[in-house]
Backbone bond lengths (Angstrom), bond angles and torsions (degrees), N, CA, C in turn:
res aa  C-N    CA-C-N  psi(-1)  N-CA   C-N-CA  omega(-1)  CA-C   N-CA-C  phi
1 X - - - 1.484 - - 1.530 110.54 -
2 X 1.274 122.64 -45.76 1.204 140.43 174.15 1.259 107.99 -37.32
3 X 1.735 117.47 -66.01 1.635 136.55 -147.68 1.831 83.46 -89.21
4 X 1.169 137.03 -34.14 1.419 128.61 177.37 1.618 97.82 -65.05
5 X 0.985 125.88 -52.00 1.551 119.90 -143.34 1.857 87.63 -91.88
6 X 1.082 138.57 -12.08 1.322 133.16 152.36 1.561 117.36 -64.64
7 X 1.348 109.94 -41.97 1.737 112.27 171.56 1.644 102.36 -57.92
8 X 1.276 111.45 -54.35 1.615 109.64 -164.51 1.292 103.60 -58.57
9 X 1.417 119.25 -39.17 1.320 111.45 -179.70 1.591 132.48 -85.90
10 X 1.500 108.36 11.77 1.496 116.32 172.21 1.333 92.39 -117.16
11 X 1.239 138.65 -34.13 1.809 122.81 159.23 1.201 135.31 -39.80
12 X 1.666 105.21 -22.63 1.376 118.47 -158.58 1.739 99.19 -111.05
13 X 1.406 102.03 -31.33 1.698 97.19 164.83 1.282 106.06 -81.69
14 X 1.532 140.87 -36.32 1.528 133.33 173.11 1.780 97.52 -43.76
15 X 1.053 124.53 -60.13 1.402 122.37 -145.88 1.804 92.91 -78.58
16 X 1.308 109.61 -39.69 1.550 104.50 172.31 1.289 131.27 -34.81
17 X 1.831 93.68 -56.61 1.508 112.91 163.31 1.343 128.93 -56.26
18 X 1.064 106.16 -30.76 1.586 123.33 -177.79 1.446 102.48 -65.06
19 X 1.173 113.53 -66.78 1.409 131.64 -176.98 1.570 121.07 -43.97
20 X 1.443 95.07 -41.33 1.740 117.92 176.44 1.467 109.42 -63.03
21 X 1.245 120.13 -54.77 1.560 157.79 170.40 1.440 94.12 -33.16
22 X 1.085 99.87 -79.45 1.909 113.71 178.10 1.535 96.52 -29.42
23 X 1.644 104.49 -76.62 1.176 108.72 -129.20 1.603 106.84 -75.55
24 X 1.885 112.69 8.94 1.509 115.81 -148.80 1.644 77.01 -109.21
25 X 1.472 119.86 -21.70 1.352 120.12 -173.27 1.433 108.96 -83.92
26 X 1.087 129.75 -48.22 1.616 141.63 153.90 1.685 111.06 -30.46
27 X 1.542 120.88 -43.47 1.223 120.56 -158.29 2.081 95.66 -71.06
28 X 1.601 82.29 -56.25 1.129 101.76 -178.93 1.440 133.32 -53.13
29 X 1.489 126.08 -49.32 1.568 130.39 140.68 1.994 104.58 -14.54
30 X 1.518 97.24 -74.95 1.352 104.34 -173.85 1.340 126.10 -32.89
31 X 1.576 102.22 -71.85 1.673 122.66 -175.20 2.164 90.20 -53.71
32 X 1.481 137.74 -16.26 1.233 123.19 171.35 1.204 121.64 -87.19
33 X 1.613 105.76 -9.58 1.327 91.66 -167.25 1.754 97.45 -124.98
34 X 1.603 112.55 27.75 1.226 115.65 178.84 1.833 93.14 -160.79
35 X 1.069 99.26 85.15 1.657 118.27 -167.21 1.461 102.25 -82.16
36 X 0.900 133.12 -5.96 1.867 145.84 -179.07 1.232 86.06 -74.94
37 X 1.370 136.79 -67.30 1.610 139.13 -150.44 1.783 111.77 -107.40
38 X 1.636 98.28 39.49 1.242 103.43 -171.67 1.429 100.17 -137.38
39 X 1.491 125.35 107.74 1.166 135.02 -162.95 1.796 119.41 -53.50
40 X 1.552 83.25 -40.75 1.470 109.46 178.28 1.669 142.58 -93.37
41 X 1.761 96.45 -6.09 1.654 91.75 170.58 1.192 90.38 -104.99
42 X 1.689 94.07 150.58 1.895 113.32 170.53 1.443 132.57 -53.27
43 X 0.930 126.78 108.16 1.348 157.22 96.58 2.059 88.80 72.28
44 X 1.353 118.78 100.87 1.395 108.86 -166.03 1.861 87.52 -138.02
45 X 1.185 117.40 128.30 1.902 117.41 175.27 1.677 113.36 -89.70
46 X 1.587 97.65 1.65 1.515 100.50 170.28 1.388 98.46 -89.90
47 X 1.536 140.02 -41.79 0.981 111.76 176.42 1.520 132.60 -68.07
48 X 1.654 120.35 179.70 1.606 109.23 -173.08 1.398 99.62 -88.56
49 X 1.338 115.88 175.94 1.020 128.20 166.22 1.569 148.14 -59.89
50 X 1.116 125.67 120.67 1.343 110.82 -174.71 1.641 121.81 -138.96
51 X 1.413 115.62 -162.78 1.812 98.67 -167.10 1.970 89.94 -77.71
52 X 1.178 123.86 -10.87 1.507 117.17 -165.52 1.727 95.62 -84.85
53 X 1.219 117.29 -5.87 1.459 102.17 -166.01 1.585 126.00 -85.01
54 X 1.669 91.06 -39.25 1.384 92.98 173.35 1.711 136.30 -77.07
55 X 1.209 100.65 1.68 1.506 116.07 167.87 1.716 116.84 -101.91
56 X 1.503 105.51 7.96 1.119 125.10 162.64 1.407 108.50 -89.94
57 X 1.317 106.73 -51.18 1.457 98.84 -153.81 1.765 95.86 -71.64
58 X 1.510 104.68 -28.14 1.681 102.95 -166.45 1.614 104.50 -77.86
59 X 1.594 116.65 13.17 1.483 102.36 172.52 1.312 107.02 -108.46
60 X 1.514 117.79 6.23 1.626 124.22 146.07 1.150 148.32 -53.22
61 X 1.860 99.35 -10.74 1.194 101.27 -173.75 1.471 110.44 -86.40
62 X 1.335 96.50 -17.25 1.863 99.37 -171.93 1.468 96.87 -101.61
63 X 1.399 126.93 16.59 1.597 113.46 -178.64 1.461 85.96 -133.24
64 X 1.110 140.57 138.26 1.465 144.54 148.74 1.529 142.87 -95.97
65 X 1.738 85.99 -33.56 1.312 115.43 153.03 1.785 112.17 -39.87
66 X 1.001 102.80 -94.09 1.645 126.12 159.47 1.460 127.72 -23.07
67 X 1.184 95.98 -40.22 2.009 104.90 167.38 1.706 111.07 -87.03
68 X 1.298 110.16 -30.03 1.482 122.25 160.21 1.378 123.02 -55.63
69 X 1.544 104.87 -43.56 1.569 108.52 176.85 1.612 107.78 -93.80
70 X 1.337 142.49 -1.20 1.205 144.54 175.93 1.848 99.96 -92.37
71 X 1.355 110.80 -13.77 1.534 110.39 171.08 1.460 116.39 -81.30
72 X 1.207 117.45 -45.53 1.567 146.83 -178.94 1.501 78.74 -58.10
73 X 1.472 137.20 -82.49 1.046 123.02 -124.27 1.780 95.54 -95.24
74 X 1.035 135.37 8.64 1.097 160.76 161.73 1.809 121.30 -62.92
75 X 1.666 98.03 -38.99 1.416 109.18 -156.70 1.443 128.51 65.81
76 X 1.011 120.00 54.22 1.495 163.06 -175.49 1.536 116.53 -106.71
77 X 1.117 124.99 80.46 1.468 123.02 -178.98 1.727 100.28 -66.74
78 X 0.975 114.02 140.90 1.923 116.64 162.03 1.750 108.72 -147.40
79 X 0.955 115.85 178.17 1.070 120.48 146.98 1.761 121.57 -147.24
80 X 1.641 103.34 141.09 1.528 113.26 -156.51 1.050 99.83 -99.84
81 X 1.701 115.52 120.43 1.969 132.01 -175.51 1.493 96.04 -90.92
82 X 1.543 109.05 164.76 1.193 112.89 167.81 1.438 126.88 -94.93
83 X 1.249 126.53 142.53 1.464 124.16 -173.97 1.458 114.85 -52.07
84 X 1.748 94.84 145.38 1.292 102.82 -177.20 1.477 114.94 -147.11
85 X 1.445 138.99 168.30 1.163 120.85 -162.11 1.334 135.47 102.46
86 X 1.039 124.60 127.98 1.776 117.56 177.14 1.466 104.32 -99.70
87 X 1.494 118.77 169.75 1.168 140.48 169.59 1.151 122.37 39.77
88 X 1.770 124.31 -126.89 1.135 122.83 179.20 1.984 113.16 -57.44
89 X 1.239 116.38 -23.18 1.513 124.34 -161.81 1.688 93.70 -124.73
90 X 1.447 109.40 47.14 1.632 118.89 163.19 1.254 86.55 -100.30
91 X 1.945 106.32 128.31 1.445 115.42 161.74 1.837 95.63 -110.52
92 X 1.468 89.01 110.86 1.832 106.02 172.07 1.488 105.17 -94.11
93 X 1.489 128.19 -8.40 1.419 116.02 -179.14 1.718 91.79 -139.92
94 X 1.924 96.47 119.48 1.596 84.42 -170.32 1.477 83.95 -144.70
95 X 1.775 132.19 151.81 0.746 150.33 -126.76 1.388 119.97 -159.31
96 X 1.089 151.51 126.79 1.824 148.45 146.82 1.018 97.90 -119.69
97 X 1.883 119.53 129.81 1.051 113.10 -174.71 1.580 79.15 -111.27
98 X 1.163 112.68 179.73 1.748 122.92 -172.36 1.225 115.05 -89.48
99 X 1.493 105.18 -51.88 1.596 104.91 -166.23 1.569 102.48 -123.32
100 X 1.422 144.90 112.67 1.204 123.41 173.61 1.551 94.58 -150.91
101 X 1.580 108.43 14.65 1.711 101.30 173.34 1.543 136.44 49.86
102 X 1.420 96.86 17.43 1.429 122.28 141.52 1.863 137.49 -67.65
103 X 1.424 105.60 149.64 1.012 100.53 -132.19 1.633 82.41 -155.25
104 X 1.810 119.60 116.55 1.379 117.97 -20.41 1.267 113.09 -51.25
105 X 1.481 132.48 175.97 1.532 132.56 -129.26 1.687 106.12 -121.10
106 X 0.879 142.86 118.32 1.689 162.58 175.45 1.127 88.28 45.14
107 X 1.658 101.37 100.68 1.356 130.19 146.64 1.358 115.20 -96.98
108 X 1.503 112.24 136.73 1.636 147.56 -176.60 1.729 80.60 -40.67
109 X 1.442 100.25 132.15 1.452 94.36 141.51 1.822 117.57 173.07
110 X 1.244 124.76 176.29 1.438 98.87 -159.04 1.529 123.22 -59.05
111 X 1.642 119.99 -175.24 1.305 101.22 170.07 1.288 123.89 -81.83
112 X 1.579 124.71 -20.15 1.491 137.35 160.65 1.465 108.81 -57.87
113 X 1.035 135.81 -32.86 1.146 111.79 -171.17 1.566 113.79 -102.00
114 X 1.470 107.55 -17.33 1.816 115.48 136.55 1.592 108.25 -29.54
115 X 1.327 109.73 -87.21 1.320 97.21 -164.25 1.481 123.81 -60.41
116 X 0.993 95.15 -30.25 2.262 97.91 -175.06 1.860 102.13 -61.94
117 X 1.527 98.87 -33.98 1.353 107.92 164.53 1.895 126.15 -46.98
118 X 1.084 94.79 -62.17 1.351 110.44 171.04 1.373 124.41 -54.60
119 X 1.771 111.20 -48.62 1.269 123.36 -146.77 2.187 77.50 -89.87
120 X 0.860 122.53 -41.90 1.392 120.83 169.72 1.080 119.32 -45.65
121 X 1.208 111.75 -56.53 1.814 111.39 179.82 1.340 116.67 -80.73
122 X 1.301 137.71 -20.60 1.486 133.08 164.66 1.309 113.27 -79.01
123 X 1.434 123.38 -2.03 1.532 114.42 -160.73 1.643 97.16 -135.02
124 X 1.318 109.69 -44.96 2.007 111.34 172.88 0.936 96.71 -98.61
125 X 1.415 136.62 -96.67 1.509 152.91 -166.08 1.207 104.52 -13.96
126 X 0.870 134.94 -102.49 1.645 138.85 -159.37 1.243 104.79 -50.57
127 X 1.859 121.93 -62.73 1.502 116.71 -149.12 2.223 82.74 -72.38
128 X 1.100 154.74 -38.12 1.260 154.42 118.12 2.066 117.75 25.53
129 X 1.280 90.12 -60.27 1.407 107.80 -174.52 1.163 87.19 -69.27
130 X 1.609 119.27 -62.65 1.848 107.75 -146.05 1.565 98.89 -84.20
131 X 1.410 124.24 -18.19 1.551 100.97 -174.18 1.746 98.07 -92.09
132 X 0.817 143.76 -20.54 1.071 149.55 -155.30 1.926 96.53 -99.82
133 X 1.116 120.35 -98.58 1.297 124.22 -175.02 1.555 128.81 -75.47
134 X 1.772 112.91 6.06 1.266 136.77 167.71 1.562 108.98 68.41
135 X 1.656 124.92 22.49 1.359 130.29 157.12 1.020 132.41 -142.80
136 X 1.384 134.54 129.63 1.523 114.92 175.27 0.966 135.23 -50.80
137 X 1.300 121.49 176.56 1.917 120.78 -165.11 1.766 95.14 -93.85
138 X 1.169 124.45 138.21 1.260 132.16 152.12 1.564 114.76 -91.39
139 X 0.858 149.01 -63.79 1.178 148.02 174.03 1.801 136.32 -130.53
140 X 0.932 103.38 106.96 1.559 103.68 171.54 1.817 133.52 -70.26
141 X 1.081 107.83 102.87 1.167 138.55 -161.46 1.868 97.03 -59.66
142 X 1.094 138.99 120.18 1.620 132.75 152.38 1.759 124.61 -122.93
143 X 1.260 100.27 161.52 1.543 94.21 173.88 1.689 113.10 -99.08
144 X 1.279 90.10 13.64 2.065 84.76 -171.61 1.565 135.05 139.07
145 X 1.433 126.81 130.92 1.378 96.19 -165.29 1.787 99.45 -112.63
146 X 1.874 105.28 -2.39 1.871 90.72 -149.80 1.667 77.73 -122.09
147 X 1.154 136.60 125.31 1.641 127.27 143.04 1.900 102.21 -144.36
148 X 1.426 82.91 118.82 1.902 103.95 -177.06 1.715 83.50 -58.72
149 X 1.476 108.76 125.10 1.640 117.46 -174.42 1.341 92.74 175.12
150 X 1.540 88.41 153.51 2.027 98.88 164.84 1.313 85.99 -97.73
151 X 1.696 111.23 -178.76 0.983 135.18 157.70 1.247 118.08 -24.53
152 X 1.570 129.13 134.73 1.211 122.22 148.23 1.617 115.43 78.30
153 X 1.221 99.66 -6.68 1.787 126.30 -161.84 1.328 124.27 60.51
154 X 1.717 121.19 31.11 1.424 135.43 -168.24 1.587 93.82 -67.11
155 X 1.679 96.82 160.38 1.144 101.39 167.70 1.154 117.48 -62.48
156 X 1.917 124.79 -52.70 1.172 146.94 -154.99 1.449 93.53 -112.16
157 X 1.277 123.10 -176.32 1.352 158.05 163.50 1.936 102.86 88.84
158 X 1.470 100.95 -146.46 1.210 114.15 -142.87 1.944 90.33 -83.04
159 X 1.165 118.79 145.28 1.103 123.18 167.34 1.593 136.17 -84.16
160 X 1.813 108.86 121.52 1.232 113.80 -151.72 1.806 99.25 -54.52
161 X 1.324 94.52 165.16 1.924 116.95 166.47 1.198 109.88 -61.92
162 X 1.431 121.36 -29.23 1.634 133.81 172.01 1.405 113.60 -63.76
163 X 1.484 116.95 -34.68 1.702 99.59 178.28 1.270 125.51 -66.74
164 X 1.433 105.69 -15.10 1.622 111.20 177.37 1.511 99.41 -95.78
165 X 1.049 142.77 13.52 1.555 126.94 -153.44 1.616 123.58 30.06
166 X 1.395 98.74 54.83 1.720 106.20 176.26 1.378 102.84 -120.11
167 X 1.397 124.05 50.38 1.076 111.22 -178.54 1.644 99.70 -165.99
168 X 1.243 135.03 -164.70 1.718 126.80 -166.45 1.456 107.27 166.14
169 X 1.343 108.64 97.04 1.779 104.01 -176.87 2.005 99.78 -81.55
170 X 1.194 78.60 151.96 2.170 84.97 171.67 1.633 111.39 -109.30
171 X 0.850 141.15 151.76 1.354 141.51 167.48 1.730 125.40 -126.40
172 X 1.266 90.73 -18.88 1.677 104.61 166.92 0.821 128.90 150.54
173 X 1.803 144.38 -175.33 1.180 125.64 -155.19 1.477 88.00 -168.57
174 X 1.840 91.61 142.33 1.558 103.50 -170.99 2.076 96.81 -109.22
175 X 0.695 116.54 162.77 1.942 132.87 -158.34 1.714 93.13 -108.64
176 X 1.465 117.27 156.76 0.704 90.71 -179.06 2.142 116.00 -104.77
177 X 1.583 94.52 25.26 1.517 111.43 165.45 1.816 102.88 -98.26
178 X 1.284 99.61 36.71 1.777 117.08 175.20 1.401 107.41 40.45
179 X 1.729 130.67 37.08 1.310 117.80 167.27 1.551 94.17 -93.89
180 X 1.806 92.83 150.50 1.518 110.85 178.50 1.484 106.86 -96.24
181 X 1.252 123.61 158.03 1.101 142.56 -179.97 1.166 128.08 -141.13
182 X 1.700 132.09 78.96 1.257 124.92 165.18 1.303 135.55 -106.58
183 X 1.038 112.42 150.01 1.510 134.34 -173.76 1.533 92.67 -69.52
184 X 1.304 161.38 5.64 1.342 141.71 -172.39 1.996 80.99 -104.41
185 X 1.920 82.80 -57.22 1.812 81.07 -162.15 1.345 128.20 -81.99
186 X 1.576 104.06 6.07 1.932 118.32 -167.73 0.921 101.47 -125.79
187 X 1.312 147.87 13.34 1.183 128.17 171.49 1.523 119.39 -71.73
188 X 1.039 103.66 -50.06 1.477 124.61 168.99 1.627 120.17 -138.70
189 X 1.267 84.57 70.92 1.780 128.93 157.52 1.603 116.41 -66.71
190 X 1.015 140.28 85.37 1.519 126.57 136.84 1.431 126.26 2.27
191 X 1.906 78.59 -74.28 1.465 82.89 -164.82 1.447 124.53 -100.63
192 X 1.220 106.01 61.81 2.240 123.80 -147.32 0.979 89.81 -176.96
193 X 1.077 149.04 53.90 1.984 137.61 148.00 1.163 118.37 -34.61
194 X 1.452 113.06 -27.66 1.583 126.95 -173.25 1.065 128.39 -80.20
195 X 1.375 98.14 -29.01 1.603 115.01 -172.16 1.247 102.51 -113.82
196 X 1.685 157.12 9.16 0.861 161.57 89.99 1.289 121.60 -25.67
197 X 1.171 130.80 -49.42 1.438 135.76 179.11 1.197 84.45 -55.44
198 X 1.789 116.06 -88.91 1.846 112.76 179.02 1.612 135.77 -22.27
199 X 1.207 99.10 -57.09 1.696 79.13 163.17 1.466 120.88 -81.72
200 X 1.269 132.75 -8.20 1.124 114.82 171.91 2.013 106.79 -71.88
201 X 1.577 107.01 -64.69 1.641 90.33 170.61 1.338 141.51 -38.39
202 X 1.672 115.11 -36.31 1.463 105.99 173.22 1.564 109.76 -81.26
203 X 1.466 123.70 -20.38 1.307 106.52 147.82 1.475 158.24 -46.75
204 X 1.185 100.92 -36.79 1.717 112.44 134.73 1.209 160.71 -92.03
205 X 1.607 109.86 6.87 0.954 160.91 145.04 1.749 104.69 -46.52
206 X 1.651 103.09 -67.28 1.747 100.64 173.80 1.743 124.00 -75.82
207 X 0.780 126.58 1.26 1.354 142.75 129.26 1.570 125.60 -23.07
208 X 1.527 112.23 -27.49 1.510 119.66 -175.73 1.624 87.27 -115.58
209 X 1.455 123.49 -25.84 1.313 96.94 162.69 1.590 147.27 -120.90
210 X 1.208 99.25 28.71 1.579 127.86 -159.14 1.953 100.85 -127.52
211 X 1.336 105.72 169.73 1.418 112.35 -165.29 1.477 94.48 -94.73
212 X 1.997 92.29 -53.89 1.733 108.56 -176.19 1.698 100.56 -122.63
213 X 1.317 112.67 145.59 1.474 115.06 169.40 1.723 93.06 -137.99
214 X 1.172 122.55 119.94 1.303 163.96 120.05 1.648 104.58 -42.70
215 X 1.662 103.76 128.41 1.835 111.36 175.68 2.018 92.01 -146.89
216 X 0.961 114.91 163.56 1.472 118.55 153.12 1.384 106.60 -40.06
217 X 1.502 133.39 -32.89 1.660 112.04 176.25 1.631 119.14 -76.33
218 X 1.188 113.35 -3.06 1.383 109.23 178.39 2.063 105.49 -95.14
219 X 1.246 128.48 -7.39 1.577 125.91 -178.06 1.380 109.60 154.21
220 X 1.162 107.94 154.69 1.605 120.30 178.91 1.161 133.65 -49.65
221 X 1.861 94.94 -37.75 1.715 95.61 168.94 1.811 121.95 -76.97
222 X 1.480 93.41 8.67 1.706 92.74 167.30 1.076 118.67 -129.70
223 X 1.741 125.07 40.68 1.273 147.05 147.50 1.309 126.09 -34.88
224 X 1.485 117.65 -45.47 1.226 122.23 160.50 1.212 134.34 -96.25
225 X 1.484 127.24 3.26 1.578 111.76 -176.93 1.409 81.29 -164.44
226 X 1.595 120.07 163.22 0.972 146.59 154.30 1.996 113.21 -89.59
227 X 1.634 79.94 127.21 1.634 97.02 -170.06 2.009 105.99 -90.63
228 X 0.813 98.18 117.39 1.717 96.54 166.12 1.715 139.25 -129.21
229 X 0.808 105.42 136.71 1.473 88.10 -146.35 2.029 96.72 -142.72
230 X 1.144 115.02 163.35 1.611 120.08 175.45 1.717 121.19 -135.84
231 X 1.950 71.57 47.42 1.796 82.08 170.89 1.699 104.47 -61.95
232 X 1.825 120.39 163.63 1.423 121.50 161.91 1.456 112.39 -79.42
233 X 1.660 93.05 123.93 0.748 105.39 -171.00 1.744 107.87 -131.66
234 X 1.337 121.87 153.91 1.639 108.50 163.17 1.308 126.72 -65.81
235 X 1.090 94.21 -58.95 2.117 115.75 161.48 1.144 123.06 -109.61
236 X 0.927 119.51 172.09 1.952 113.68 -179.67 1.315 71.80 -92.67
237 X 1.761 89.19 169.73 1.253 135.75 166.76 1.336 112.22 -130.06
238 X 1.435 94.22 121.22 1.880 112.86 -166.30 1.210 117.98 -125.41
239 X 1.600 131.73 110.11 1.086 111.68 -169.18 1.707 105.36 -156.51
């Protein structure tokens, strides 16, 4: 009875192991062949999105190097300026990316918020535009990414994401069947379900690629544009 119930019990850890074995090989296949939900392979804006991405993209903000070479390897034309600026409104990571259909047209701004930029518009933004309002986006409209300012334009307190250019408000976006779209006058439209629906989805949508996203539902002074930005953060803040 003894020498049986020792077999059963090294069969039953073989098969445990076995099972474990399997299932560590399965995990692993997976996490390669779905690199979004894989903590540990690098950081690619062709792939889609996943819960591993945005704690990728937010460990860009302290590497530049690295968000520079995740553009390159991306196919991402930019070109990298040299820092400029004193103190709180020193921009040490500064940026023109070439093509991102912004509007006015390649504005300075960090390399994180390059990519959250990008990784937004190839992944919400556009596929967004065409299922939603039946055209692609031609150009994205902003008011700005760099103004040396605190918050709010206080004299005192904490200093905005804008003095460094780590940050990029949106204000709207024209299709390229020339419908306009703004966030002052569509957000909460009546008579635009469509275009309300749309900015509300790619608004949460940037949430997976932004630190902070700011909409008209978070205060008045963001009535007109959605604020985004790649302050450090633990979690984004989405609102």
């Amino acid at each position: 009875m003894g020498h049986w119930f020792q077999n059963f019990r090294f069969d039953r850890l073989a098969l445990i192991a076995l099972i474990t074995g399997a299932l560590f090989m399965a995990g692993r296949v997976w996490l390669i062949d779905n690199p979004q939900f894989n903590p540990w392979s690098p950081l690619s804006l062709d792939d889609p999105p996943g819960w591993a991405t945005a704690r990728k993209i937010a460990d860009l903000r302290d590497d530049p190097q690295e968000c520079r070479a995740i553009l390159t390897r991306s196919n991402i034309a930019f070109e990298a300026l040299e820092p400029v600026g004193e103190g709180a409104c020193r921009r040490s990571d500064r940026i023109v990316v070439s093509d991102q259909n912004l509007q006015p047209a390649r504005p300075q701004m960090s390399c994180a918020v390059a990519a959250g930029f990008e990784l937004w518009k190839r992944r919400s933004l556009n596929p967004a535009a065409r299922d939603i309002m039946g055209s692609p986006v031609a150009s994205v409209e902003h008011l700005g990414t760099y103004n040396c300012r605190r918050i709010y334009g206080r004299k005192s307190g904490s200093w905005s994401e804008h003095a460094t250019g780590n940050a990029i408000d949106i204000a709207g976006f024209v299709l390229e069947d020339g419908t306009r779209i703004s966030v002052l006058r569509d957000w909460d439209n009546p008579d635009e379900p469509k275009k309300a629906a749309f900015l509300r989805h790619i608004r949460d949508a940037a949430c997976g690629a932004f630190g902070t996203v700011l909409s008209p539902d978070y205060n008045d002074a963001h009535a007109d544009h959605f604020h985004l930005d790649q302050e450090g953060r633990a979690f984004s803040f989405c609102r």
